[in-house]
N, C-alpha and C positions, 0 to 999 in steps of 0.2 A: 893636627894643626901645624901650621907651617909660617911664619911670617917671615918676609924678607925684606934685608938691608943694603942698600948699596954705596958704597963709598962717598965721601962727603968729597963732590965733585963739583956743584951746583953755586955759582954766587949767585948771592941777593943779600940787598940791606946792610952790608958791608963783612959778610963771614960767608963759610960753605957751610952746604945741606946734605943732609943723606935721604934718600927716598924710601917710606917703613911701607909695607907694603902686603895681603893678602893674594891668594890663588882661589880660599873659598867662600870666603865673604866679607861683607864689611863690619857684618855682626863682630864677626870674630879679632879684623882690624881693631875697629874702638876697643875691643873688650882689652887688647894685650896692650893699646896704646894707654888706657885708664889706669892700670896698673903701675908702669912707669910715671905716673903722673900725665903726662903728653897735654898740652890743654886740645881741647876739642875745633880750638880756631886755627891748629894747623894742617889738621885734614882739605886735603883741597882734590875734588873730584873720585879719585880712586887711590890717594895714599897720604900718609904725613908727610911732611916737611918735618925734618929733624935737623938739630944746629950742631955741626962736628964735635962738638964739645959732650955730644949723649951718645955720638955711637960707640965705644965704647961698654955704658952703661946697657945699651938695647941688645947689642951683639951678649952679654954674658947674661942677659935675661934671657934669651934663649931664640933670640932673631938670626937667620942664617944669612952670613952674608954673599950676597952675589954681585956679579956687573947690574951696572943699570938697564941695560939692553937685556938681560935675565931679567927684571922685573918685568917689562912691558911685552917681554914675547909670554911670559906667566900671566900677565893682565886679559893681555888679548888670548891665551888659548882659555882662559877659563871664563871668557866672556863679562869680567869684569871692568877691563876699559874703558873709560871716559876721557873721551877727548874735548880738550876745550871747545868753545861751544854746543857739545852733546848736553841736550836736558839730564 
């Protein structure tokens, strides 16, 4: 089990974001995001939104942290990608 973090690089809503992230499913996304608490309305497509202020907490939970561009070249070779507008 692998889940990945990438630096809180991202505005919206007036703070930055880190993007939490899976390679082998989303089963396994929800399951480590539940844990942390994470609410379930920041998943969006193929990862959380997390708020600078948790990674931190995510990274010593045991999320690895990489660039962002590591998360989506991991999205896309493991055929998890969702791009906006993909059903």
């Amino acid at each position: 089990m692998t889940i990945y973090i990438d630096p809180p690089n991202a505005a919206g809503h007036g703070r930055l974001w880190s993007h939490l992230a899976s390679d082998a499913s989303y089963d396994e996304l929800h399951a480590f995001a539940a844990t942390l608490g994470i609410p379930q309305r920041g998943f969006d497509r193929d990862h959380y939104d997390v708020p600078s202020e948790w990674y931190d907490q995510v990274v010593a939970a045991g999320a690895t942290p990489v660039s962002s561009r590591e998360i989506v070249s991991r999205l896309i070779a493991s055929g998890l990608r969702r791009r906006k507008g993909s059903p």
